[in-house]
C-alpha positions in Angstrom: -167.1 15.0 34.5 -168.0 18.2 32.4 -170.1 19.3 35.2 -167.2 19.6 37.6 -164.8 20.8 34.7 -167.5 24.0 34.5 -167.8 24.4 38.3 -164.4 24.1 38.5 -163.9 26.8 35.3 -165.9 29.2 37.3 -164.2 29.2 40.5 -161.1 30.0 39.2 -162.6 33.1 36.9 -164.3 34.4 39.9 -160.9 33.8 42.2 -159.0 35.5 38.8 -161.3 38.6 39.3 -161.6 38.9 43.0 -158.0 39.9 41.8 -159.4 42.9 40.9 -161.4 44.6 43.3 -161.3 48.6 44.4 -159.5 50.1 46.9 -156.4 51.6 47.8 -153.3 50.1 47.5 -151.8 50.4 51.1 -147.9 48.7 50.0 -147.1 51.3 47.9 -147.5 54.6 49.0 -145.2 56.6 46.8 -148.1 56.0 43.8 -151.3 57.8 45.9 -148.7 61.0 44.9 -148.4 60.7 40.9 -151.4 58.3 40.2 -154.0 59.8 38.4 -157.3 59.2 40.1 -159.3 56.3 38.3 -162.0 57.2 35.7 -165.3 56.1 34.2 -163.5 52.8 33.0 -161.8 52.1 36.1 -166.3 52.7 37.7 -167.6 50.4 35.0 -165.1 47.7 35.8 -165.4 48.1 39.2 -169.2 47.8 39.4 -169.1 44.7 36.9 -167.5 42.8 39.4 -169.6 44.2 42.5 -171.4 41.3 43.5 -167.8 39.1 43.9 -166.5 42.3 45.6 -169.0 42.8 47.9 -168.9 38.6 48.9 -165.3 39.4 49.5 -165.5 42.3 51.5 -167.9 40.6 53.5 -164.6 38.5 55.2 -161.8 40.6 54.8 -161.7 44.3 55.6 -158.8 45.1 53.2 -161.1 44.9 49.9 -163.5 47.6 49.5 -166.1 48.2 47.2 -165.6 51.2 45.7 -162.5 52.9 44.9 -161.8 56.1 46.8 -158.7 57.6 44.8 -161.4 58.5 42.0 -162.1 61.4 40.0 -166.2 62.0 40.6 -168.9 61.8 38.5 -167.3 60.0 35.5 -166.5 57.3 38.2 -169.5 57.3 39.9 -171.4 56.8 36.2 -169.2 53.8 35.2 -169.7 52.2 38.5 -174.0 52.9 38.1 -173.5 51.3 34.9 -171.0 48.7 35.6 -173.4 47.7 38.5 -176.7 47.9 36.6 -175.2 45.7 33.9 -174.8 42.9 36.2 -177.7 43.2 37.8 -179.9 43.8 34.5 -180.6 47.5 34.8 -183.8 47.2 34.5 -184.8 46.1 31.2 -185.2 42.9 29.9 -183.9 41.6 26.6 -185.7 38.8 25.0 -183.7 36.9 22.8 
């Protein structure tokens, strides 16, 4: 019972975060004119969920992976690190 309670759990996180994926909002147009373009949190948060975004993407071509109303580098950093985080960024931490 507490197995499918946890596999349960986790689909609904990772439905609650597919929520959350980059790309442009095409219903509301008037914001692309006064929305400031997304920064290093908006990269970090957006590489975090990568590998859910990229599973998405995979089936509909709405979602992308990486959010092109950005503002550069500071993105592009937070994404690298978001990303690397998930994927263990090559070190390993013995606890």
């Amino acid at each position: 019972m507490k197995k499918y309670f946890l596999i349960g759990s986790c689909l609904i996180v990772l439905l609650m975060i597919a929520g959350c994926t980059a790309g442009p909002n095409n219903v509301v147009k008037i914001l692309e004119i006064t929305k400031e373009p997304v920064g290093f949190w908006y990269g970090l948060w957006h590489g975090s969920i990568s590998p859910i975004t990229l599973i998405i993407s995979l089936f509909n071509d709405n979602i992308g992976m990486y959010e092109v109303y950005n503002n550069g580098g500071w993105y592009d950093f937070g994404f690298l690190l978001g990303a690397g985080g998930v994927f263990g960024g090559g070190i390993k931490i013995i606890l």
